[in-house]
N, C-alpha and C positions, 0 to 999 in steps of 0.2 A: 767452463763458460768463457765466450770472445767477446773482442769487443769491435765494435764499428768505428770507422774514420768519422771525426765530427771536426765544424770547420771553427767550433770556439767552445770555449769550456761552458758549460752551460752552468747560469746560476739559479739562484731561486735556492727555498728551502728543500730539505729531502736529498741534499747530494752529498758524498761522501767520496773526495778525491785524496789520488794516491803518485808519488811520481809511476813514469812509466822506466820499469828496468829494463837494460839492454842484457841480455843472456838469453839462457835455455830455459824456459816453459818445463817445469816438473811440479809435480805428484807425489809428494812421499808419504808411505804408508808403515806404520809402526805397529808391532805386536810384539810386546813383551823381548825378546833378545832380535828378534827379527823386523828387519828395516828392507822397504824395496822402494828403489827411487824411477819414476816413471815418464817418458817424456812425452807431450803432445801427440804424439803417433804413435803412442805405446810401447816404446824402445825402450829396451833398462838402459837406467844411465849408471846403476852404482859402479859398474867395473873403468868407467871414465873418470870419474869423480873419487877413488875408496878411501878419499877423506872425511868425506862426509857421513856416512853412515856411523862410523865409530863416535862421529860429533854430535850426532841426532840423540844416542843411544845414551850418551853422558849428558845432554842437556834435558833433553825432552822424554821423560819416563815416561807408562803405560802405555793406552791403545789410543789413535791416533789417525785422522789421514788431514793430511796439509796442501794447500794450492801455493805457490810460489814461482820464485825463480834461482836459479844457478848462474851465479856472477864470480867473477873474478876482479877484483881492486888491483889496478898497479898503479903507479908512483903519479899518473896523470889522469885516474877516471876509472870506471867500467872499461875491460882491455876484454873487446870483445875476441881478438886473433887469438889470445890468449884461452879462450873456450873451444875455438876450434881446433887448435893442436891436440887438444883430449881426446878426439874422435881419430885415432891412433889403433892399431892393431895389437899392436905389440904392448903388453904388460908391464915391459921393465922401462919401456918410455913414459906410460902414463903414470909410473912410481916417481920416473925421477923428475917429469913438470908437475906433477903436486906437490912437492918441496918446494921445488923453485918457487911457484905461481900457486899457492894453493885458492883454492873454491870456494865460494862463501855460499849459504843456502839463507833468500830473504822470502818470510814468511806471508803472506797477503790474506788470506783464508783461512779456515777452519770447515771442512767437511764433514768430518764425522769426530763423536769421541765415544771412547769405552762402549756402547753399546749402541750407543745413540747417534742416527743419520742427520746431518742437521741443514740437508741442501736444498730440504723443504723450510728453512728457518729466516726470519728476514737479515739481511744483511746487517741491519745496527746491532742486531744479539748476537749474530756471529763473530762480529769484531768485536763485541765486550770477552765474551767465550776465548778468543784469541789474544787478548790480551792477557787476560788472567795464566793460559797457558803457558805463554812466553816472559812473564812475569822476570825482571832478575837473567833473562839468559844469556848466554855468553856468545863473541866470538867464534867460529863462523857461524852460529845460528842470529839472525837477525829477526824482528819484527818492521815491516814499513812503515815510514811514515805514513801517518791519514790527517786529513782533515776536514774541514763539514763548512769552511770558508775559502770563496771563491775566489777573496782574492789574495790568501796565501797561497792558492794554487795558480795563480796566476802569477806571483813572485817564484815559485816553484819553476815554473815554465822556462823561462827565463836564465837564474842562475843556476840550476842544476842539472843546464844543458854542457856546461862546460866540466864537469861529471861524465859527462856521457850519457845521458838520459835521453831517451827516446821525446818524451815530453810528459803529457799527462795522463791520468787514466780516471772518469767521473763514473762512481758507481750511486744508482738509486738504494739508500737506506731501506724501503720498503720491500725491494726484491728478495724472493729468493734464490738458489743459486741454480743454474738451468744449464747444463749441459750442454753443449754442441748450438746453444741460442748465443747467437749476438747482442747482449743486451746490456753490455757496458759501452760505455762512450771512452774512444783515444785519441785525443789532440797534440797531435807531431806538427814537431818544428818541418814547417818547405819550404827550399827556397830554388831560386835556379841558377843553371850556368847554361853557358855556350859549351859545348864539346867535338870534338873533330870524331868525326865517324870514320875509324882506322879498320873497321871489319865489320864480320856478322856473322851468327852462326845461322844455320838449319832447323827450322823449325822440328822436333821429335814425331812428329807425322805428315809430314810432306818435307824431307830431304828432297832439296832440286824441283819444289814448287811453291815450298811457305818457308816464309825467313821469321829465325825465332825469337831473336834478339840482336840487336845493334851493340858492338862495342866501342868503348867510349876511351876517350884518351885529353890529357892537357898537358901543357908544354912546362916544363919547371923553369927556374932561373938559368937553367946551363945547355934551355935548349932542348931538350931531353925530351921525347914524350914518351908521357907515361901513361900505363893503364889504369882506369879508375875504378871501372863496372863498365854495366850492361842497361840500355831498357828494354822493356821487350814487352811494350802495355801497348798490343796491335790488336784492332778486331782478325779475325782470319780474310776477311776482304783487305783488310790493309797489308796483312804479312803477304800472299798473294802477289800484292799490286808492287811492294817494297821488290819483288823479286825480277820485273823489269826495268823497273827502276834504278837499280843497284846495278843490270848488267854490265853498263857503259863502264863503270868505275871497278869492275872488275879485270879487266883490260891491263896486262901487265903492272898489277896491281905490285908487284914485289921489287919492280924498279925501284930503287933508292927507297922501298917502304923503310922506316924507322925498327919496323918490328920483324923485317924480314928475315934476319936469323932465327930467330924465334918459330919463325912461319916453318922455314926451311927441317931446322931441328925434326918439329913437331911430324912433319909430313915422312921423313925418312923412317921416324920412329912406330910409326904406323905403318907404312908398310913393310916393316920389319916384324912388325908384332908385340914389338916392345911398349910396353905401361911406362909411360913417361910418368914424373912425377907432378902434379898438377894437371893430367890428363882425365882425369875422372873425377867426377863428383864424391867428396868422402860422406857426402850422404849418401848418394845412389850412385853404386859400383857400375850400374847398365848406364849411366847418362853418359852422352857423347858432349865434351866440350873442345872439340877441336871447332878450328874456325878457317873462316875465309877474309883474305886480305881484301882491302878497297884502298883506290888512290887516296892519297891523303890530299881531297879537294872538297870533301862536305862537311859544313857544320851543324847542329842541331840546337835546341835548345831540352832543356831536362830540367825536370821539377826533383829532388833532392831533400832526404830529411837533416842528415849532420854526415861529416866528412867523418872516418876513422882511419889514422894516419895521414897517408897520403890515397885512399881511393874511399868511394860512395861508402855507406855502410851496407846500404837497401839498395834493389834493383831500384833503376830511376826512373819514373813517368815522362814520355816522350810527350812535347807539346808540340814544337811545328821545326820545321826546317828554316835556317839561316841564310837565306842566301845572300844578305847585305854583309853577314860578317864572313871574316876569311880565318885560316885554319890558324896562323900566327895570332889572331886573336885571343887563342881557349886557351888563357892561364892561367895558374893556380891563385894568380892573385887579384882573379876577379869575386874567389869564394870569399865569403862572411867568414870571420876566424872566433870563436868566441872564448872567452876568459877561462883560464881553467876556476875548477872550482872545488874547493877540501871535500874530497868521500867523506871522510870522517865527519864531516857535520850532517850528512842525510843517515850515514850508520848510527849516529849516536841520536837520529832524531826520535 
């Protein structure tokens, strides 16, 4: 089951809100010695994660299927870069970042038990069912917090964005659980900045007629600019039109660009045949992420959920062009910075 963008937590009686975790979307399904952990697209995650399995198997006995998430805690929040190192080839690397970094598995749902399907069941008896389950359990197995007052989840919002929380998640009590339906509500933190438009890739079905996305850049304290993300929220009339548009600034685009070694590396590397490192998506091994340089003379503006590190979390929604501000403008210390906030008090909620 997903949930849709809503533009405020909705109250009223009958809601049942939850924070929104930052991690991987999994499915774990248990039968007596055997555990298989699954991700939104039907990928096994356990050979990412094989700490967890062995933690399912010693907390949570019998037969089982679980809706959740796979988080990683470090010393400042939800360390989402920390989940993406997992998605690794190699077996003896993803041995040795789950020691380092290990996985936590937070539970939201209850699907099925022992015999019983329960996705025809309303969500308030699913969550008593899921309680009683997780009753007592330990580290890394978690239960989410919930709660059925709007506006603890509106203090929710708030401070356990500096966690790393996406924002909220408002599910109806009455429902029950529907598959592949939109029918929970998610309210993310947005906010915007100015960013210098430093490139842009190809769009994955009109290379050299549709532009796929804009990359985005901001200047640090030393001068520096840095890459942050991507938007690339274009109707195809606009991706199209982005492609005359961009010509001009294509135009010895590498002159004194900031990122032109970079540019240079990438391009040699490709026609040599060589797999850079960050040259493919380590979700999809066929995406092409090389890109094209542009003068560093445009600014944008972008809609933003939370920063992670120093770049976007999320692809960013493009709202209009800048032409009043200049590129010296887009610094990092025009972004909202917010307070961290102790994991430990949403784990122990």
């Amino acid at each position: 089951m997903l949930a849709k963008l809503a533009d405020a937590i909705p109250g009223g009686d009958g809601w049942q809100y939850e924070p929104k975790w930052d991690g991987f979307r999994a499915i774990v399904f248990r039968d007596g010695d055997e555990t298989y952990i699954q991700s939104r697209d039907l990928k096994p995650l356990d050979r990412y994660f094989p700490e967890l399995p062995p933690a399912l198997r010693a907390a949570l006995p019998g037969r089982y299927v679980l809706d959740g998430e796979v988080v990683i805690a470090g010393p400042d929040g939800l360390d989402f870069d920390s989940l993406l190192l997992r998605i690794h080839p190699a077996a003896s690397r993803v041995k040795l970042l789950a020691a380092q970094t290990p996985a936590s598995f937070v539970a939201w749902d209850l699907l099925a038990f022992d015999d019983r399907d329960l996705r025809g069941v309303e969500l308030g008896e699913r969550r008593q069912l899921l309680e009683r389950l997780l009753a007592g359990v330990q580290p890394p197995i978690h239960l989410t917090p919930a709660t059925l007052d709007a506006s603890c989840a509106a203090d929710w919002f708030t401070r356990f964005e500096g966690a790393g929380f996406d924002g909220v998640v408002a599910k109806r009590l009455s429902e029950p659980y529907q598959p592949g339906k939109r029918g929970w509500a998610k309210i993310k933190h947005v906010r915007t900045a100015d960013c210098v438009v430093a490139g842009f890739r190809w769009h994955k079905n009109g290379p050299g007629t549709l532009v796929g996305s804009l990359l985005l850049g901001l200047y640090d304290d030393t001068g520096r600019l840095n890459s942050v993300g991507v938007t690339s929220s274009f109707t195809m009339e606009a991706r199209a039109a982005l492609v005359e548009e961009l010509a001009p600034l294509r135009e010895n685009a590498l002159d004194g660009h900031p990122w032109a070694e970079w540019a240079e590396f990438e391009a040699a590397a490709r026609a040599s045949g060589q797999r850079m490192p960050g040259a493919k998506s380590r979700w999809n091994a066929d995406k092409d992420l090389s890109w094209e340089p542009l003068r560093i003379e445009r600014v944008c503006e972008v809609a933003y959920d939370h920063l992670q590190g120093d770049r976007f979390r999320h692809a960013t929604t493009f709202r209009r062009w800048r032409p009043d501000r200049t590129p010296a403008d887009c610094r990092y210390d025009q972004l909202e910075v917010t307070a961290p906030f102790e994991l430990k008090a949403v784990f122990g909620g």
